[in-house]
C-alpha positions in Angstrom: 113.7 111.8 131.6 111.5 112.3 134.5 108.9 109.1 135.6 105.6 109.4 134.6 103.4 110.8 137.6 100.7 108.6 139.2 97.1 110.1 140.1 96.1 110.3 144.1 92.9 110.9 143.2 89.8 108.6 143.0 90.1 105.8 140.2 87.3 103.9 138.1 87.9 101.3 136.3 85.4 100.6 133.3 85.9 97.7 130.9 86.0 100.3 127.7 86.2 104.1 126.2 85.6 105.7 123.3 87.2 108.9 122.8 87.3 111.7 120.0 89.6 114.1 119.4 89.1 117.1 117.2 89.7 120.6 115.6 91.4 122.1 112.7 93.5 120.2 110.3 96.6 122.4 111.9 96.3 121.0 115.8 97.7 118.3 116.0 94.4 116.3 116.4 96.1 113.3 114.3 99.1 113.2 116.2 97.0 113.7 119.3 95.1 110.2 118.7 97.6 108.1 117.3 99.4 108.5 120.6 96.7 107.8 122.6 96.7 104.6 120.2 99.5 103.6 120.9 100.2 104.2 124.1 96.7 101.9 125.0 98.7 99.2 122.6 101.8 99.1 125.1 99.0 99.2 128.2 98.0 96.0 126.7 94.6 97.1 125.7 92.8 96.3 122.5 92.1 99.0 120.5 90.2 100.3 117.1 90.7 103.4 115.8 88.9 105.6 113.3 90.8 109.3 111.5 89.0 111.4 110.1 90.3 114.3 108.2 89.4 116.8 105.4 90.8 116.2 101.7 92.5 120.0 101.9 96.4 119.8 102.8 95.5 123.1 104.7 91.5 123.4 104.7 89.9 126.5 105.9 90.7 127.1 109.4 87.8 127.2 111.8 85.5 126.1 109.4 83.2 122.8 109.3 84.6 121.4 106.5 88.4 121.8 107.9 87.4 119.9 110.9 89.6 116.9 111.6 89.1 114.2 113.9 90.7 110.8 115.7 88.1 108.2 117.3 90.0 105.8 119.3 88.2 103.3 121.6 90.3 101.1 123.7 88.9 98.5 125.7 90.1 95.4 128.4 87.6 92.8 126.5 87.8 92.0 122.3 86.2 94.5 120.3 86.4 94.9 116.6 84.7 99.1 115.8 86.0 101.8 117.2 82.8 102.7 119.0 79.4 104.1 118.1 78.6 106.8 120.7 81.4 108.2 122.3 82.4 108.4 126.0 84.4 111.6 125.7 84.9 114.3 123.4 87.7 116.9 123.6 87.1 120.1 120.8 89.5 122.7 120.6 87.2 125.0 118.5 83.1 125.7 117.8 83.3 123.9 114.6 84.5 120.7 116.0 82.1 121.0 118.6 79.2 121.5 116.1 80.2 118.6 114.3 80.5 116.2 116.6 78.8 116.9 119.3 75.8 114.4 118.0 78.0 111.2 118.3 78.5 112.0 121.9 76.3 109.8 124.7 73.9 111.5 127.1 76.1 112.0 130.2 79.2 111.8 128.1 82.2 114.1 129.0 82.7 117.1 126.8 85.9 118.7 127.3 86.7 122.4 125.5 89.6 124.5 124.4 87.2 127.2 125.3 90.1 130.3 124.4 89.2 129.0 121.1 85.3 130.2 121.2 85.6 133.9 120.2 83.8 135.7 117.8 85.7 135.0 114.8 85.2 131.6 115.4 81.9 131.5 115.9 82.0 133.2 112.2 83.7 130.6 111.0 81.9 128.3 112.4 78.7 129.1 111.1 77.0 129.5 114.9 75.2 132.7 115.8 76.4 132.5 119.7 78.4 130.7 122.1 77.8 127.1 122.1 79.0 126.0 124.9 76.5 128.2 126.7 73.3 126.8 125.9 72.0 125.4 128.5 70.6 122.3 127.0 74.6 121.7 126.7 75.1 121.5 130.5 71.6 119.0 131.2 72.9 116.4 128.9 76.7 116.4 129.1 79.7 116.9 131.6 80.7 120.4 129.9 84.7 120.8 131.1 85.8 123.9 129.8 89.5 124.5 129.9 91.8 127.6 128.8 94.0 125.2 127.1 96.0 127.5 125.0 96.3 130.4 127.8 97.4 127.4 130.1 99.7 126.2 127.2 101.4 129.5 126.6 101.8 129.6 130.8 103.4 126.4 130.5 106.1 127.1 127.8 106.6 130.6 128.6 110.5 129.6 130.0 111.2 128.1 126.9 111.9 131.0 124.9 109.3 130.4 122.0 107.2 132.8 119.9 103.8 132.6 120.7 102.6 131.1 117.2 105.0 128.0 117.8 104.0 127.8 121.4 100.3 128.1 120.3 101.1 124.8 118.6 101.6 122.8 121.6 98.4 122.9 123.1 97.8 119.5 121.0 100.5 117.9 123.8 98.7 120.4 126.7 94.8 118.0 126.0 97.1 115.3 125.4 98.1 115.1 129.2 94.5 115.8 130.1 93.5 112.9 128.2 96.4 110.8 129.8 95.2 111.5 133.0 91.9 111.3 132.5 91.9 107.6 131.4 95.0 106.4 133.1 97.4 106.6 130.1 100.8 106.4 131.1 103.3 109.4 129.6 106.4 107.4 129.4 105.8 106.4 125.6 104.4 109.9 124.6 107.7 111.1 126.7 110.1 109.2 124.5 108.2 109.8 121.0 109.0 113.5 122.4 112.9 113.1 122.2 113.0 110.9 119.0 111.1 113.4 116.9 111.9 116.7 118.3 115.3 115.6 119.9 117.3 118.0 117.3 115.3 121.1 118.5 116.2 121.0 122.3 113.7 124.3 122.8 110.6 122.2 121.3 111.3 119.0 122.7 111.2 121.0 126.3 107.8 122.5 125.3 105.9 119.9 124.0 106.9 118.1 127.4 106.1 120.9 129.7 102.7 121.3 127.9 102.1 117.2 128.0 103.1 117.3 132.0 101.3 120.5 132.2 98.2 118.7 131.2 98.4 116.0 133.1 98.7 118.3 136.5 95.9 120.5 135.5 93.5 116.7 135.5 95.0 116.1 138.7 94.5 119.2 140.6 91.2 120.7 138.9 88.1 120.3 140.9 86.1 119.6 137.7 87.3 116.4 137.8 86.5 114.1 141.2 87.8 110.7 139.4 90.2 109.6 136.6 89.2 105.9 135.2 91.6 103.1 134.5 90.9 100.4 131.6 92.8 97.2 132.1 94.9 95.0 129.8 92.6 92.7 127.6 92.9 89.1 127.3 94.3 88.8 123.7 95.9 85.6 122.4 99.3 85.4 123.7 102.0 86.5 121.7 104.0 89.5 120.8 102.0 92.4 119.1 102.3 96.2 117.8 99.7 98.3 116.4 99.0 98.4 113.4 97.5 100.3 110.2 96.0 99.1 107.3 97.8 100.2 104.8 101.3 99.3 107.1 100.1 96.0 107.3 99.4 96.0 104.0 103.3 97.1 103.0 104.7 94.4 105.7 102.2 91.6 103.9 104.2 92.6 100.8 107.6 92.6 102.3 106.6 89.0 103.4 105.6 87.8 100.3 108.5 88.4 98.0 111.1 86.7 100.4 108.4 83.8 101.2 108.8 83.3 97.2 112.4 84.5 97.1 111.9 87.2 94.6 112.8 91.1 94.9 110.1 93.3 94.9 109.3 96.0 92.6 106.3 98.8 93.1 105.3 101.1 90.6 102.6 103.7 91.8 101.4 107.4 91.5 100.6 109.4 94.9 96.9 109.3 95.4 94.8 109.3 98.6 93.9 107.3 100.5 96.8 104.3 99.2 99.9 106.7 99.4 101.1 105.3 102.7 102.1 102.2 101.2 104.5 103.8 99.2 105.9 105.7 102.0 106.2 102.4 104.3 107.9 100.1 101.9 110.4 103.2 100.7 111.9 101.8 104.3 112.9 98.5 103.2 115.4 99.1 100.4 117.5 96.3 102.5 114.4 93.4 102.0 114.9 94.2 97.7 112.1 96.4 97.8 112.3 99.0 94.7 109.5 101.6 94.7 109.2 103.4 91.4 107.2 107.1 91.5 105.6 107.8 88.4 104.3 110.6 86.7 100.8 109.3 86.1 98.8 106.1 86.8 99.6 104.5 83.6 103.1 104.9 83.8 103.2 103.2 86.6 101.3 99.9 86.4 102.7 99.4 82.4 106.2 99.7 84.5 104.4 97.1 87.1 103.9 95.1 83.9 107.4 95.3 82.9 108.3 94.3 86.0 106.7 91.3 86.2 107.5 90.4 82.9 111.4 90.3 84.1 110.5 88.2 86.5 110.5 90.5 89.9 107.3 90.8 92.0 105.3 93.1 90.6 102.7 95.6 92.5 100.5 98.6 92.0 98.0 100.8 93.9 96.0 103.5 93.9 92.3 104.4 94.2 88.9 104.3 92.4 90.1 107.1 89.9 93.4 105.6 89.4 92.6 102.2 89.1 90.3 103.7 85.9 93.1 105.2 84.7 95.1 101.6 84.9 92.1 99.8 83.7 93.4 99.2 79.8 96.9 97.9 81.1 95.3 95.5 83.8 93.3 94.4 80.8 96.8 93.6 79.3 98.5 92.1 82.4 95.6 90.2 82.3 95.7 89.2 78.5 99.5 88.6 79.0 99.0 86.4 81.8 101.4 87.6 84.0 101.6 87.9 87.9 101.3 91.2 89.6 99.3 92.6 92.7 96.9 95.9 91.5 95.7 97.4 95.2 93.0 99.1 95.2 92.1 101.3 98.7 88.8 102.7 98.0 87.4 105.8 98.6 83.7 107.8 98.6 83.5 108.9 94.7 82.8 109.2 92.3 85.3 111.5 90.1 87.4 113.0 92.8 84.7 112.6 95.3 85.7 112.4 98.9 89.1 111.4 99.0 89.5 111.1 102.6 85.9 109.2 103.0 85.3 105.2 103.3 83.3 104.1 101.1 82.6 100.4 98.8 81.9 101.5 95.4 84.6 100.2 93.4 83.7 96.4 93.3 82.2 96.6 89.7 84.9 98.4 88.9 87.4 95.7 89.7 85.1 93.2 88.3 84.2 94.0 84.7 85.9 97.4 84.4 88.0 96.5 81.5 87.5 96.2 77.5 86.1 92.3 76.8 85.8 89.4 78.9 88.9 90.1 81.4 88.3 88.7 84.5 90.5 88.9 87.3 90.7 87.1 91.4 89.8 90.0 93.8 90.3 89.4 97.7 89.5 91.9 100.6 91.0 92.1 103.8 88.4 92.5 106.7 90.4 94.5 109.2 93.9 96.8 109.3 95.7 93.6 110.5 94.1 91.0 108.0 95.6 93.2 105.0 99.5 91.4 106.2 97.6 87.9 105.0 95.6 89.1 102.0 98.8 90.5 100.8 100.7 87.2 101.0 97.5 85.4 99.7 96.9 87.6 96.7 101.0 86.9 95.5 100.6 83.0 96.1 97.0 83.4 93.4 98.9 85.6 91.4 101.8 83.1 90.9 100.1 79.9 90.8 97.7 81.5 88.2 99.9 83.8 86.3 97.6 86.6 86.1 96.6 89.9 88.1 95.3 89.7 91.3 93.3 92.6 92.9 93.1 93.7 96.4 90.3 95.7 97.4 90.8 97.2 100.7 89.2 100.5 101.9 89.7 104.1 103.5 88.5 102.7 107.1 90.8 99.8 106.6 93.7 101.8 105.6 94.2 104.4 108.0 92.6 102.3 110.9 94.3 100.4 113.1 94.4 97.2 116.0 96.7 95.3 117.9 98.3 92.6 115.4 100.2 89.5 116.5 103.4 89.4 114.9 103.4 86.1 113.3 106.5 83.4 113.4 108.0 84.2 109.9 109.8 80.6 109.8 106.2 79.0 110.3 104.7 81.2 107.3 104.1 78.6 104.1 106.6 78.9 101.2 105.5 80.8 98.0 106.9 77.9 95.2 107.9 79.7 92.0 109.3 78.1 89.0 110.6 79.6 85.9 111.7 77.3 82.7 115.5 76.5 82.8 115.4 76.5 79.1 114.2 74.3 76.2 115.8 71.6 73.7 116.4 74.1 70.5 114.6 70.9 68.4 111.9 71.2 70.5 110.1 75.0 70.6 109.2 76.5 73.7 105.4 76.9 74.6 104.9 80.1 76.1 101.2 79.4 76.4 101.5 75.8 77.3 99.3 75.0 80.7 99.6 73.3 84.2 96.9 71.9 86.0 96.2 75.3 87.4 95.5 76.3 83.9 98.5 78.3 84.5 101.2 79.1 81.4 105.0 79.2 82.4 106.8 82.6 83.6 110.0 82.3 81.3 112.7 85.2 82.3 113.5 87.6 79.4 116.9 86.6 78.3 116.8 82.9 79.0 117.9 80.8 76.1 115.8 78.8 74.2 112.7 80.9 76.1 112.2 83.6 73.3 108.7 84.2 72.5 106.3 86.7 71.2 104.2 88.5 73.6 101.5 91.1 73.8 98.0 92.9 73.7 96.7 90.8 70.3 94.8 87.3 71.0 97.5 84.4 71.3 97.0 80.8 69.4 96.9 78.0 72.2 100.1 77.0 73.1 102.9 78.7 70.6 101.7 82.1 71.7 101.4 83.7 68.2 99.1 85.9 67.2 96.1 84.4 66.0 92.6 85.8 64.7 90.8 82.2 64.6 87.0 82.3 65.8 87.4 78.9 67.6 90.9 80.0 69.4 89.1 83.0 70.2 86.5 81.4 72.2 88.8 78.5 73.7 91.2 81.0 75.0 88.6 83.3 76.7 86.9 80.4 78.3 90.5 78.9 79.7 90.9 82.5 81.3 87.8 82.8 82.4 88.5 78.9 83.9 91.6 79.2 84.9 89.7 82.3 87.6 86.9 79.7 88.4 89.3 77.1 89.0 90.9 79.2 92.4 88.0 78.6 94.3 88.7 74.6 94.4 91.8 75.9 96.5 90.9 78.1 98.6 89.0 77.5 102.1 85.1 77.1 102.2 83.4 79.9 103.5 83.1 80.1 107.2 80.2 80.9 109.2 80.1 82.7 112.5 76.7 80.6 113.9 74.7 78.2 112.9 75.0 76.9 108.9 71.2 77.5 108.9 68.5 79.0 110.4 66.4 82.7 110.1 68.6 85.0 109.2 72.4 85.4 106.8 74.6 88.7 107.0 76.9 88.9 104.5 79.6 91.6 104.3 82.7 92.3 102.6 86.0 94.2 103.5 85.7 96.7 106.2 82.6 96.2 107.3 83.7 93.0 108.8 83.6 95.0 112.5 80.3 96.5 112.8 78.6 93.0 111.3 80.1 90.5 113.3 79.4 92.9 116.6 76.1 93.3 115.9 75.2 89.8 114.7 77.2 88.7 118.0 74.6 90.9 120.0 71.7 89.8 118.5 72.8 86.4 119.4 73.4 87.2 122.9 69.6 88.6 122.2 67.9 85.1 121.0 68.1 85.9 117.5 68.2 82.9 115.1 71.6 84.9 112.9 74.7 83.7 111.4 77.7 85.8 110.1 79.1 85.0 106.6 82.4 87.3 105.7 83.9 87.2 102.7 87.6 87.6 102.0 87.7 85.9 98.5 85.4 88.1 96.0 86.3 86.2 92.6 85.8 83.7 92.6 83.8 83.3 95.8 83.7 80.2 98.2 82.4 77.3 96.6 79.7 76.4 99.4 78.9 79.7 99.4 75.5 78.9 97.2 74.4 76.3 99.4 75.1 78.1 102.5 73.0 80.7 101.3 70.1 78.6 100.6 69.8 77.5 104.2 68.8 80.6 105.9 64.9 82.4 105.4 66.4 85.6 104.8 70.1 87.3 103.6 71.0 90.4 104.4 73.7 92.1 103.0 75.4 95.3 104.7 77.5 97.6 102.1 79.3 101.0 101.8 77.6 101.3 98.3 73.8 101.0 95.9 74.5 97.1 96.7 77.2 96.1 94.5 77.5 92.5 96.2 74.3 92.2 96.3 73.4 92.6 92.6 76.8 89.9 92.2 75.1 87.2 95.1 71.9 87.5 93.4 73.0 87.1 89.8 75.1 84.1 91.1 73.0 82.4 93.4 69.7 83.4 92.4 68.7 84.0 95.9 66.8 87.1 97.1 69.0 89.2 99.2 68.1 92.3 101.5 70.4 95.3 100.6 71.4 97.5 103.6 73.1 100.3 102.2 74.5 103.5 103.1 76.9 106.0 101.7 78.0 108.9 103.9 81.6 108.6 104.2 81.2 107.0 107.1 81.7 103.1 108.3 78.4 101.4 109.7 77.6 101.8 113.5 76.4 98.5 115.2 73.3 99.6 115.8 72.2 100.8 112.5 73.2 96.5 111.9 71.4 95.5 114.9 68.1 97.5 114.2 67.9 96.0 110.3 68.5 92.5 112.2 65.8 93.1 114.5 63.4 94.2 111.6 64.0 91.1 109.1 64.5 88.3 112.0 60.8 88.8 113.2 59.6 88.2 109.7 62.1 85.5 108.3 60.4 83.1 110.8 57.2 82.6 108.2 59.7 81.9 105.4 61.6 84.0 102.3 59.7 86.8 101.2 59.6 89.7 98.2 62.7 92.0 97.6 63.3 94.1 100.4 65.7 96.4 99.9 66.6 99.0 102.8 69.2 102.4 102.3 70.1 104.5 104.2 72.3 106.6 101.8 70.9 110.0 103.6 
C-alpha cells in the first residue's frame, strides 16, 4: 500500500472545524463521516459527531426528505457538541444543498458534486432553477463546484467496473477532497479499504483510486490556495478509541456481568434507534453474552424476566413505542423484584414518529408508565462515552435493589460519538452478588425477607430448600404468598416505593459546574449535557453569575439537589420535550423553574442556551420571579 501523499501547498492551522457531509441515503454520506471520525480520532483530535439520516431503508432519491447527513467537528482544544454553524459543507445533490445550506457560516466553504444538479434533480428537489447559480450563493460563501462523479468515473475507468458501481465511489472521490482539505491523513481510510473490500480486488482498487483521486484534485486545483491542519488536543493521557453511544453502551454491559461474575443474557426486538446494541454484543459470544431476537417486544423482556429469574444478567431495550409495549411486564419485574437492565434510547414520537430524530419525551413514560404504584431507578448517560459507566452503574442498582433499573439514553447519544479513554478493567469496583446457599428444611425460606437495602434475596431456581411462590399477585411480607390484606397492601407498596428512595443515600451528591449559589441554575438531563455545559462555560467567560447542574441519576435524584436549587434567583431547565423534568423538579422541590424547550428532531445549539442565559441572568439579579416558561418547539 502506497504512503499517504503530503500537501506542498500553503497550510493553516485553526484550532477547530465543523464539517457536514450530505446527499441521498444511497452515497455513502455515513460511511463518508465516520471515517473522517475516525481518522481525526487516530490524529489525536477530539471529536463530536452528529448523523443524521431519514427513517426510509431506501427513501426517495433526490428528494428532501431522503437527504442524509454526517456533522463531524474535530478540534485541538476540549469540546463537547459537534458544532453549531458549520465551517464546510460538501452536497452531492440540490436537495442536500437546500437543506442545509442555512447551518453553513457566512464565508463558509461550500463544496458541490455539481454533475448532480440537472434537471431532474432540481424536480426532485423541489427548486425551480439551479441553486448554485444565484448569486447571493457566491457573496456569502466559498462556492467550489466540482464534477465529482465525471472525475470519479475518470478515475476508475481501468478498473473494469460498470458505471452504476463506479458511480458509487464518488463517496471515496469527496472523501480525498475532504482529507486534503483539512489535513486528514489517508493511511487509516487506506487500510479500512482492504479489510472491507479486500475479497473484491476490482472494488478495493476503485474506491482507492477515487480516495487518491480526490486527494490530487485538492492539491492541484486552483480553487483552493490553502489546505488547513488541526492539531492533536490535549486530552487526559491514556489510551482511547472512538466511540458510539450505543457501542459504549454494549461494552458497559460486557463489563458489568464479569465485574459481578454472571453471564449475560439480552432479550430484545429490532427497533430504531437501540438496534446497534444488539448488533455489538452479538460479537461477544466468548464474554457469556447470549442475545435472544424476539418476535415482538413482549416476548422479549418476559424472556428478560426469565432470565433474571434463573439467575443470569438480565437486559432489554428498545424505544418509546417498545418500551409501551413492555410496560405491563416491567410492571411485573418490578412487582417480582427482580434485577434486570430495561434501555430505553429515545426517539422524536410519538406513535412511530421520527425514528431517526433525538428527542426527550419518554421520561414520564419511564416514570409512572405502568398499572399502580410501580416505581422504578432511571439513570441517563450525558454523552456517547458516559453510557460504558451508566451501564455498569444501572447493574450494581439493579442488584443491590433487586428490581428494574432503566436507562434512558437518547438518538443523539446513541449514534454520536467522542474519544473515550479506555479504562483499567482491574481498577473497575467489583459488582458483589449473593444468592442463598440454601435453608435449614425446619426453618422456611423467606423469599421476601429484606436487607438493609430493603432488598429481598435472588434464590436460583433449583436450589434446595429455596422453593417459593412467585408472581404478578400482591405477596404477604416475608413468606411471599399471595395475600389480599389491606394493611400488607399498603406496607408493601410503601417498602417499594422506599426501597427506590433509599438509592439516593448511595449515590454521589449532585455536582455543580460553578458556584453552589448565585443568579442563575441550568439544569439538564441526558444528551443535552454538551450544548449546556458549553454555553454556561461561555457565559462565564462572559461575567455571568451561572452554574451548571447535570443530572445522571433521575429516580431518585441527588439528595442535595433541593437545597442546591434553592440557592440560585432563577432555574432554568433545557429539554428535548413540553418540560417533562421540569413538571418532576417543580413537583419535588416546589421551586419555580424556567422551561426551555424545543422539539424539532434536533439537539440544542449553544447559542440558542446562551441567548435564554443572557435573557433570565439580567433579571434574576432583583430576585425569583413569576413562571416563565420559554419554547421554542417551532
Amino acid at each position: 500500500m502506497t504512503a499517504s501523499p503530503t500537501t506542498l501547498k500553503d497550510v493553516s492551522t485553526v484550532s477547530g472545524i465543523t464539517v457536514r457531509l450530505a446527499g441521498d441515503s444511497g452515497d455513502g454520506m455515513q460511511l463518508l463521516g465516520t471515517q473522517l471520525t475516525n481518522t481525526s480520532a487516530l490524529a489525536g483530535n477530539d471529536v463530536a459527531t452528529f448523523p443524521d439520516f431519514p427513517a426510509e431503508i431506501r427513501a426517495p432519491r433526490g428528494t428532501r426528505a431522503g437527504v442524509s447527513g454526517f456533522q463531524v467537528r474535530f478540534a485541538s482544544e476540549e469540546i463537547f457538541t459537534p458544532g453549531d454553524h458549520l465551517d464546510a459543507l460538501v452536497v452531492m445533490n440540490p436537495a442536500a444543498m437546500v437543506t442545509n445550506l442555512g447551518d453553513l457560516r457566512k464565508g463558509g466553504i461550500l463544496i458541490a458534486n455539481e454533475d448532480g444538479f440537472n434537471e431532474k434533480e432540481f424536480k426532485l428537489a423541489k427548486v425551480e432553477s439551479n441553486p448554485l447559480d444565484a448569486s447571493v450563493i457566491e457573496e456569502v460563501y466559498r462556492v467550489i463546484k466540482v464534477p465529482m462523479t465525471t472525475l470519479t468515473r475518470d478515475a476508475v475507468a481501468a478498473h473494469g467496473l460498470s458505471q452504476k458501481i463506479a458511480d458509487r465511489c464518488k463517496n471515496f472521490f469527496a472523501m480525498g477532497l475532504v482529507y486534503w482539505l483539512f489535513g486528514r491523513s489517508l493511511d487509516p481510510t487506506l487500510r479500512f479499504i482492504q479489510d472491507k473490500f479486500g475479497k473484491k480486488p476490482d472494488i478495493a482498487a476503485a474506491n482507492e483510486a477515487a480516495l487518491r483521486a480526490g486527494w490530487a484534485y485538492g492539491e492541484t486545483t486552483e480553487a483552493f490556495g490553502e489546505s488547513y491542519q488541526v492539531e492533536a488536543a490535549e486530552l487526559e493521557k491514556g489510551t482511547y478509541r472512538n466511540m458510539m453511544g450505543n457501542q459504549a453502551l454494549a461494552w458497559g454491559l460486557v463489563a458489568a456481568s464479569k465485574l459481578s461474575s454472571k453471564d449475560m443474557f439480552y432479550g430484545t426486538y429490532p427497533i430504531t434507534p437501540a438496534s446497534d446494541i444488539l448488533h455489538e454484543l452479538t460479537r461477544f459470544k466468548n464474554f457469556g453474552v447470549r442475545t435472544f431476537q424476539a418476535e415482538d417486544e413482549i416476548a422479549a423482556v418476559c424472556a428478560t424476566i426469565g432470565a433474571a429469574f434463573g439467575g443470569t444478567m438480565a437486559v432489554t431495550a428498545s424505544s418509546g413505542p417498545g418500551i409501551a409495549l413492555k410496560a405491563e411486564a416491567m410492571g411485573l419485574g418490578m412487582m417480582l423484584e427482580l434485577p434486570m437492565i430495561v434501555i430505553n434510547v429515545q426517539r422524536g414520537g410519538p406513535s412511530t414518529g421520527l425514528p431517526t430524530k433525538t428527542e426527550q419525551s419518554d421520561l414520564l413514560q419511564c416514570m409512572f408508565g405502568r398499572n399502580g404504584e410501580s416505581p422504578l431507578p432511571i439513570l441517563a448517560p450525558r454523552s456517547p462515552g458516559d453510557c460504558f459507566d451508566i451501564a455498569v452503574e444501572a447493574w450494581r442498582i439493579a442488584t443491590e435493589c433487586m428490581c428494574p433499573v432503566v436507562i434512558l439514553s437518547d438518538g443523539y447519544i446513541a449514534n454520536g460519538s467522542e474519544p473515550w479513554k479506555i479504562p483499567d478493567v482491574a481498577k473497575l469496583p467489583k459488582i458483589e452478588v449473593k444468592h442463598p446457599e440454601g435453608s435449614d428444611p425446619d426453618e422456611p425460606f423467606m423469599p421476601y425477607a429484606r436487607d438493609e437495602n430493603l432488598a429481598r434475596p435472588w434464590a436460583i431456581p433449583g436450589t434446595p430448600g429455596l422453593m417459593h411462590r412467585l408472581g404478578g399477585l400482591e405477596k404477604e411480607d416475608g413468606t411471599g404468598n399471595v395475600s389480599y390484606d389491606p394493611a400488607n397492601h399498603q406496607h408493601m407498596t410503601d417498602t417499594r416505593a422506599a426501597k427506590v428512595n433509599r438509592i439516593a443515600e448511595r449515590i454521589p451528591d449532585q455536582d455543580v459546574y460553578g458556584e453552589t449559589s448565585g443568579d442563575v441554575l441550568l439544569i439538564s438531563w441526558g444528551g443535552t449535557y454538551g450544548a449546556c455545559h458549553t454555553a454556561v462555560r461561555n457565559c462565564r467567560k462572559a461575567g455571568h453569575s451561572v452554574s451548571h447542574a447535570h443530572l445522571r441519576y433521575i429516580n431518585p435524584m441527588p439528595k442535595n439537589l433541593g437545597e442546591l436549587m434553592k440557592g440560585f434567583n432563577k432555574v432554568i431547565v433545557p429539554e428535548l420535550n413540553t418540560g417533562q423534568l421540569r413538571m418532576l423538579l417543580r413537583a419535588k422541590y416546589l421551586v419555580d423553574c424556567i422551561g426551555v424547550n424545543k422539539i424539532q428532531g434536533k439537539p440544542f445549539a449553544v447559542s440558542e442556551l446562551v441567548e435564554a442565559i443572557q435573557e433570565h441572568v439580567s433579571t434574576a439579579k432583583g430576585g425569583k420571579s413569576e413562571s416563565d416558561v420559554r419554547s421554542k418547539a417551532g
